[in-house]
Backbone bond lengths (Angstrom), bond angles and torsions (degrees), N, CA, C in turn:
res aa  C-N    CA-C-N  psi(-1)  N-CA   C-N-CA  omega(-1)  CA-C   N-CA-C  phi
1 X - - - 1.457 - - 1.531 109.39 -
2 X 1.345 108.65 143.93 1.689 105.19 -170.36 1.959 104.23 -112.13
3 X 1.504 85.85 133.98 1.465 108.64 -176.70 1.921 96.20 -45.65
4 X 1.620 106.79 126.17 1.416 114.24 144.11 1.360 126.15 -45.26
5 X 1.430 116.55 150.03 1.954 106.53 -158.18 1.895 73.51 -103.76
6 X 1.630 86.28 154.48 1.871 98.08 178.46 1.749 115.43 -50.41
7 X 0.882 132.00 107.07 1.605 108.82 137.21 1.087 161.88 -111.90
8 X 1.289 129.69 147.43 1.619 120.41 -179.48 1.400 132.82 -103.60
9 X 0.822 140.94 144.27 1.516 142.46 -139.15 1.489 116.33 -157.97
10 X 1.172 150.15 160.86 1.148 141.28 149.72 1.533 101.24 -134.89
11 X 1.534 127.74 155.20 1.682 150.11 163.49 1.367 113.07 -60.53
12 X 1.592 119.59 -20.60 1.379 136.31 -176.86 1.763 125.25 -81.93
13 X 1.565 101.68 -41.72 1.702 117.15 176.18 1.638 88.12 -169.86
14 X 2.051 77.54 155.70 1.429 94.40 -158.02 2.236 81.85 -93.86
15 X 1.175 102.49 -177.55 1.425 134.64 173.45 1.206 110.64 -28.82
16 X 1.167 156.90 89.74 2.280 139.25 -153.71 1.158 95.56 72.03
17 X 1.057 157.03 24.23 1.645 139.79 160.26 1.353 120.90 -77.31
18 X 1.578 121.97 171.55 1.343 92.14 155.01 1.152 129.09 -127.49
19 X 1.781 132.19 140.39 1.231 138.71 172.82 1.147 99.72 -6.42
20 X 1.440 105.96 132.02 1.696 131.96 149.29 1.354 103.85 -57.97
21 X 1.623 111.50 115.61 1.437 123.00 166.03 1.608 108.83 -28.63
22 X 1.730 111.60 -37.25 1.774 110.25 -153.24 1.674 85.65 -84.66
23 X 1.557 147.65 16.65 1.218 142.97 168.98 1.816 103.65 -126.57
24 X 1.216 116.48 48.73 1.350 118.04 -169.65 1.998 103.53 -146.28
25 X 0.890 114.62 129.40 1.755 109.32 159.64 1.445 124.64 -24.58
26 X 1.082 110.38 -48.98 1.388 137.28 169.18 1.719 128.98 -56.90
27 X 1.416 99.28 -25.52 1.373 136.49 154.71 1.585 141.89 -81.17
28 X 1.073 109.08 -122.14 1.360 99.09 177.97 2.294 90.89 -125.28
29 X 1.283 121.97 -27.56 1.216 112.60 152.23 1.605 84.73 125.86
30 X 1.308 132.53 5.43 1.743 105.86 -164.62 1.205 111.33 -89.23
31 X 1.544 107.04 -175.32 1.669 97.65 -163.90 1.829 81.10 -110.37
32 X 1.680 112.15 155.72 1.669 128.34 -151.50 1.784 78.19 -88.12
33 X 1.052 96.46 153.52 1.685 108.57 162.00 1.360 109.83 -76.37
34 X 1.019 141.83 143.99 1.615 154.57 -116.81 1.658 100.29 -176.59
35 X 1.544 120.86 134.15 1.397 109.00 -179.67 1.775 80.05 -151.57
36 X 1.866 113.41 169.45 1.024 106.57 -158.44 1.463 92.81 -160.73
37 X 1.298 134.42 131.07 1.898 128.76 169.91 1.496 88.13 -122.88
38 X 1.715 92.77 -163.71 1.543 115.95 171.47 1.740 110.12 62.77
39 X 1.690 105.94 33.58 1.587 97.73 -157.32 1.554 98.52 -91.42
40 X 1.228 135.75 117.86 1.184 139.90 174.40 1.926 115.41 -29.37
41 X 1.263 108.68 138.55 1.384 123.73 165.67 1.451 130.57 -22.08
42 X 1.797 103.42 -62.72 1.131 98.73 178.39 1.408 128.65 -116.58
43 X 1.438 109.66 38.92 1.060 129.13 175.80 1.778 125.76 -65.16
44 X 1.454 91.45 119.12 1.681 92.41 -163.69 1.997 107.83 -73.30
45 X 1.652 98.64 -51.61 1.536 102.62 -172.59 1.981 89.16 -143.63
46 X 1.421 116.43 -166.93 1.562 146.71 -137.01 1.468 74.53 -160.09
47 X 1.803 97.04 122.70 1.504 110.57 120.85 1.513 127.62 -96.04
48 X 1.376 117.14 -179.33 1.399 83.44 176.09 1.832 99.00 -164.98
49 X 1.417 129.47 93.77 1.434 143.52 -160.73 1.575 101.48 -89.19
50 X 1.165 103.94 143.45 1.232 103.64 155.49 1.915 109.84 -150.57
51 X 1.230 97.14 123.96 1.751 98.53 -166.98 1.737 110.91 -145.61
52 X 1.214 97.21 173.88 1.559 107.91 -158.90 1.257 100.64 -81.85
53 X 1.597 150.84 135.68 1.376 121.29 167.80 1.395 97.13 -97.10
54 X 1.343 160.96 -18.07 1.316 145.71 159.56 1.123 124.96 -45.37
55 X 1.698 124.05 -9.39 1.645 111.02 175.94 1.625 102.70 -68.68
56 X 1.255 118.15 177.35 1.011 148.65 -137.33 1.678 111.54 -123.75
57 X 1.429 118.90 -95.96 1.313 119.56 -178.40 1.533 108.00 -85.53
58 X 1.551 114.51 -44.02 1.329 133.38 169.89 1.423 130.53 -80.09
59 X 1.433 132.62 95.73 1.499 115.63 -170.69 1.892 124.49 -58.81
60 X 1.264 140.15 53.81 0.865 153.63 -150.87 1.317 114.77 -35.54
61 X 1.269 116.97 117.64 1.604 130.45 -157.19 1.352 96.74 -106.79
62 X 1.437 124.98 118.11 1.181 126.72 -165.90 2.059 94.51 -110.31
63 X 1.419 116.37 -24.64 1.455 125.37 167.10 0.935 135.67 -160.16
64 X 1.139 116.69 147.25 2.190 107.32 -159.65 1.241 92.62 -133.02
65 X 1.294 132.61 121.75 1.888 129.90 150.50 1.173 101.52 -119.67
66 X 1.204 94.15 161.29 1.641 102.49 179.72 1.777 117.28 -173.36
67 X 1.132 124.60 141.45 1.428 126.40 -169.15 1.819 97.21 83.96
68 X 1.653 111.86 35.91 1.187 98.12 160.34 1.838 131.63 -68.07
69 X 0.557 123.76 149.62 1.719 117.60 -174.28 1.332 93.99 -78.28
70 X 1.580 95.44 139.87 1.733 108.90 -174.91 1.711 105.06 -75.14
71 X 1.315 126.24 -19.10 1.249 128.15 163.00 1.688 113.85 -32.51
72 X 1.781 102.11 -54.59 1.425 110.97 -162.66 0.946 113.04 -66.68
73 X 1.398 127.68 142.48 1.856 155.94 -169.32 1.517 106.54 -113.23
74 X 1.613 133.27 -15.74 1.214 113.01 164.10 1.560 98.95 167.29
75 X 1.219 119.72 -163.52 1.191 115.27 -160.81 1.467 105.90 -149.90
76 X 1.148 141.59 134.26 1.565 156.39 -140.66 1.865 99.40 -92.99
77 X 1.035 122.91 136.54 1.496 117.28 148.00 1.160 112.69 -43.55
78 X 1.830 99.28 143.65 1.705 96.39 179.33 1.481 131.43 86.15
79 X 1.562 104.95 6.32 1.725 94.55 -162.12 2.071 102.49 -58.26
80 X 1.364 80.55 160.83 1.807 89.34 174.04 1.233 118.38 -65.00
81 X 1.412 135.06 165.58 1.414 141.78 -168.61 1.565 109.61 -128.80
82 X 1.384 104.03 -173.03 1.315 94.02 155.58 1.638 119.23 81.83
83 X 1.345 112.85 3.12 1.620 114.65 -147.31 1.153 88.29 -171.94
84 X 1.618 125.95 117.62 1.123 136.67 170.67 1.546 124.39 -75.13
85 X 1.647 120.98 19.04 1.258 129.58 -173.63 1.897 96.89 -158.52
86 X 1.112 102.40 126.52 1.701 117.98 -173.15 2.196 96.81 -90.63
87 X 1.476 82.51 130.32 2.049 70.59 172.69 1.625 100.12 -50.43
88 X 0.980 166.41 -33.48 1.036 140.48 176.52 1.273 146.13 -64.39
89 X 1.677 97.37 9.66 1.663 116.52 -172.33 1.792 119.17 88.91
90 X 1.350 109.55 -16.35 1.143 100.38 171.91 1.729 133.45 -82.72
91 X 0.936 127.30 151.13 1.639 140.75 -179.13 1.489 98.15 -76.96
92 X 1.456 115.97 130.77 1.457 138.48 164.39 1.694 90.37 -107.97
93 X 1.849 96.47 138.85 1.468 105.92 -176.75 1.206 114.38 -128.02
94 X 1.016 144.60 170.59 1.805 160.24 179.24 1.839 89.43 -35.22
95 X 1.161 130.56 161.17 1.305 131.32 167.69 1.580 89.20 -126.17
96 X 1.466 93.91 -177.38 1.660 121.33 -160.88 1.941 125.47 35.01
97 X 1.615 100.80 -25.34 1.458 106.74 167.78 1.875 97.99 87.60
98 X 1.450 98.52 20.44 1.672 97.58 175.74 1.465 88.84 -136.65
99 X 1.273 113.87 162.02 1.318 130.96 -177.03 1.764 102.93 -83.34
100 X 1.139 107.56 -29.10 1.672 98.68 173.90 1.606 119.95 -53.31
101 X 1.328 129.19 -5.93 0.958 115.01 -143.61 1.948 82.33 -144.43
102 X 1.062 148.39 80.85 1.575 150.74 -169.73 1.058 135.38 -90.26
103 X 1.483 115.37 -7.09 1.268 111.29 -176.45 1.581 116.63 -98.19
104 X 1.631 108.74 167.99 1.209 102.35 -164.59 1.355 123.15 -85.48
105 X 1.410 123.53 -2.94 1.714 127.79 -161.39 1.272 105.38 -106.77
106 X 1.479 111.30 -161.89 1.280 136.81 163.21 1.803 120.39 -53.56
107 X 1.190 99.69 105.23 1.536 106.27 173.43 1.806 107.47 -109.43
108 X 1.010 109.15 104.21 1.925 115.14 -174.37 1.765 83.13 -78.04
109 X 1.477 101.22 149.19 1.898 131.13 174.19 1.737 82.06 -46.59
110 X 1.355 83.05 167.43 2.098 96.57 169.47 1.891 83.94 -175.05
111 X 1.959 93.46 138.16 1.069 97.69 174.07 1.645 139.08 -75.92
112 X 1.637 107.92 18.90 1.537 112.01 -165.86 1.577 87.12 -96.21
113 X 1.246 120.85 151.67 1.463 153.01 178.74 1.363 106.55 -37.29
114 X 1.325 143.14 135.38 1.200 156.53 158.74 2.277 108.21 -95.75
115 X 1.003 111.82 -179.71 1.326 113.22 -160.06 1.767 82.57 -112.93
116 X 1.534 118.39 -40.38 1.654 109.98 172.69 1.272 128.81 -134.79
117 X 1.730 80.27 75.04 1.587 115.47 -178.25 1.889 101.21 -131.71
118 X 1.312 111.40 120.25 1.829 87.72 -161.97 1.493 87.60 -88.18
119 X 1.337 124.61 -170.16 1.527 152.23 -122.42 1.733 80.01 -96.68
120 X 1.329 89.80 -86.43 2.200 110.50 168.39 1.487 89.74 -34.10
121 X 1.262 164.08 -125.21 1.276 155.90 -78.84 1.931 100.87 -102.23
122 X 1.243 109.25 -28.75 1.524 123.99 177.78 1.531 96.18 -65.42
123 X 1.348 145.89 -40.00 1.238 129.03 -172.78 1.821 118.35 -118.61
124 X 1.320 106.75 9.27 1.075 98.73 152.38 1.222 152.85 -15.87
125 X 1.334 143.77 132.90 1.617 115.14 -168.94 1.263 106.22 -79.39
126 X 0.881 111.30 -42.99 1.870 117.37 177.86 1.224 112.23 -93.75
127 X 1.530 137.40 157.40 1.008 144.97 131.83 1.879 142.76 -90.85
128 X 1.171 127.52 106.51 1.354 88.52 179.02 1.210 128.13 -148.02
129 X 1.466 117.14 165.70 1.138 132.28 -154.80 1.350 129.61 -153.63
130 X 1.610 113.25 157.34 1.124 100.13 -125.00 2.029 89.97 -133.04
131 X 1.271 114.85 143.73 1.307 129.91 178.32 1.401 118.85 -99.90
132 X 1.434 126.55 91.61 1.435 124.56 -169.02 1.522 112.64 -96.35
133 X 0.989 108.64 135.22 1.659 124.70 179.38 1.263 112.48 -136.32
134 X 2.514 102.76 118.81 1.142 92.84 -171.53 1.175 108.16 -128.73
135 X 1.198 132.78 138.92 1.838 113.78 171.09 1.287 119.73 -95.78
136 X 1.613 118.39 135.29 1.333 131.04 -165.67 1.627 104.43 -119.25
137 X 1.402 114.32 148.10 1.140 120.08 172.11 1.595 119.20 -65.71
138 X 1.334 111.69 -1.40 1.684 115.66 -167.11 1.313 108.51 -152.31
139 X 1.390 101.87 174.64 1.754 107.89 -177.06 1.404 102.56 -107.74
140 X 1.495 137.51 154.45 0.854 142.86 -176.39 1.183 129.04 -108.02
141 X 1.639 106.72 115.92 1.574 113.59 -159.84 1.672 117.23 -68.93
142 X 0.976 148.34 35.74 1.634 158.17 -117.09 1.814 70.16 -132.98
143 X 1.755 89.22 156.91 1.142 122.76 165.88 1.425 119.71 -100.79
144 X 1.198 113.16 175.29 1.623 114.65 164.75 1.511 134.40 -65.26
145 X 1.236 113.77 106.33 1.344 109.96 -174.51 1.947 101.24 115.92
146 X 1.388 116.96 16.48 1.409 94.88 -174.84 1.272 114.43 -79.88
147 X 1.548 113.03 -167.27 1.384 101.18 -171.38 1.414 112.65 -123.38
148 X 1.701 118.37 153.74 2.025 92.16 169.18 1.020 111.90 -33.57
149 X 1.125 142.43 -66.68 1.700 118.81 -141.52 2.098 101.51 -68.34
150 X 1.205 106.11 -28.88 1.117 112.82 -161.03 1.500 92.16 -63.27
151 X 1.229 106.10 -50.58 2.229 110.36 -177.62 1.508 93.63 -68.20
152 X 1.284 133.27 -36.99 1.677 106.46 166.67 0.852 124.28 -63.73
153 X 1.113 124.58 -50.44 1.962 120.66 175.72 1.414 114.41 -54.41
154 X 1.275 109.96 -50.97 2.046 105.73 -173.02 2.032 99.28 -56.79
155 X 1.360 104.17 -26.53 1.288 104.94 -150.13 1.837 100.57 -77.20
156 X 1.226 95.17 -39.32 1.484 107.97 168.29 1.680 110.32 4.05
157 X 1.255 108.68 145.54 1.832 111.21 147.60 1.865 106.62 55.45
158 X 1.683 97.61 -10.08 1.871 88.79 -178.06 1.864 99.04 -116.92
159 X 1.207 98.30 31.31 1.924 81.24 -174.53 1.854 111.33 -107.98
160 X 1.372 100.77 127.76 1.347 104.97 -163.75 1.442 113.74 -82.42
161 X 1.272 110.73 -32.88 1.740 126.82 -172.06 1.663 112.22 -154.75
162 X 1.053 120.94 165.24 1.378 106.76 172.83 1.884 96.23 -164.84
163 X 1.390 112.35 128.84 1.495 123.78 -176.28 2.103 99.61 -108.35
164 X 1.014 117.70 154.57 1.196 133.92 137.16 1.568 140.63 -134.33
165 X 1.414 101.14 166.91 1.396 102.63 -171.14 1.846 105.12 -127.06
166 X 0.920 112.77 128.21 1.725 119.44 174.73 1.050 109.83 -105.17
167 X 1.282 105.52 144.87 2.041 127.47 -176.57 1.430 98.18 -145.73
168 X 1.272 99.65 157.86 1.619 121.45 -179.76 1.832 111.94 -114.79
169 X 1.459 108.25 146.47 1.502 96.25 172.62 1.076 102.48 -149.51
170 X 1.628 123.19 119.97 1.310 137.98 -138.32 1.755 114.52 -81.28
171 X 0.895 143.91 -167.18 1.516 137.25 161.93 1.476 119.43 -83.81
172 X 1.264 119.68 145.71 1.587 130.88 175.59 1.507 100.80 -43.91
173 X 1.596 145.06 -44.88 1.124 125.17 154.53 1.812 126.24 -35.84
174 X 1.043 109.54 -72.35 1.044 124.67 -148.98 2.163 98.37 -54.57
175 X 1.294 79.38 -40.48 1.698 92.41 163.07 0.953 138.40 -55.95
176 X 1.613 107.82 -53.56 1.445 92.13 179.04 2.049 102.64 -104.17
177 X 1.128 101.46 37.52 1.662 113.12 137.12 1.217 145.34 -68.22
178 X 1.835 92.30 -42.16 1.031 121.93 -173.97 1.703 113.70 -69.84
179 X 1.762 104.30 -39.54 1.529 121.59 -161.02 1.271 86.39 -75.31
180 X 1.784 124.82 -57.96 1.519 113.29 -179.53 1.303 131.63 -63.90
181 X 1.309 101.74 13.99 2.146 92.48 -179.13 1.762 81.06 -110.09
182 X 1.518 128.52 -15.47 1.252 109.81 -152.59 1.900 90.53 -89.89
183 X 1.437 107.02 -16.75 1.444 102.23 -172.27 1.465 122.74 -100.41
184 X 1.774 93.57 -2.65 1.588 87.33 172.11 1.229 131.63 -81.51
């Protein structure tokens, strides 16, 4: 019988959709509930990325977990911040992969200007980005505070499957179009 291929999914937007404003900067900031099957056999733990693909020099890491327990099936709207370990055993990591940016949780896209976001990619009508989910044969020995590249490299040579999910996030027009038809 042949292994189901991973997937990831969320209850919030389907596959190309776009983010719920209430999971955006621009919003209220939480992270979307996330659910996941097809998880390979010998899968030890879940990383789990979620980043902008329009940045520029920097791939902009909007969330990093990692050392999820291969037990776990998905993850709740809202997880907590602030805390480099989730009650569920997993590791929250550095976001964006630049030091400008330090904290440990969920940072949702927001349409105000970044420093490596160029001019052309900053006003785009769409944005998008992308939620990676990977399963690894191992847990990852990293300290507190590592960085993407650092969870790519350890991660290297151990990844069993890997699913994603794409979302769209529209332009500062189109938005606050949206807020004024909702308030008239």
């Amino acid at each position: 019988m042949l292994d189901q291929p991973l997937i990831l999914s969320s209850p919030a937007f389907k596959d190309g959709e776009d983010l719920p404003r209430i999971y955006t900067a621009d919003g209220s900031d939480l992270s979307p509930p996330l659910r996941w099957n097809g998880v390979p056999g010998k899968t030890s733990s879940f990383v789990l990325f979620f980043e902008d693909l329009e940045s520029d020099e920097v791939r902009l890491v909007h969330w990093l977990l990692f050392n999820i327990p291969a037990n776990v099936r998905g993850l709740p709207a809202g997880v907590q911040g602030g805390s480099p370990y989730l009650t569920n055993g997993s590791r929250q990591e550095m976001c964006w992969g630049i030091s400008e940016f330090d904290q440990l949780d969920y940072h949702g896209p927001t349409l105000t200007s970044h420093r490596y976001v160029s001019k052309e990619n900053r006003h785009k009508p769409r944005r998008h980005l992308r939620f990676s989910l990977i399963a690894l044969d191992t847990q990852l020995p990293l300290p507190v505070g590592a960085s993407p590249l650092h969870v790519r490299q350890e991660m290297n040579g151990h990844q069993l499957a890997e699913a994603s999910l794409l979302c769209l996030y529209g332009c500062k027009s189109q938005l606050l179009s949206a807020t004024n038809a909702s308030t008239d």
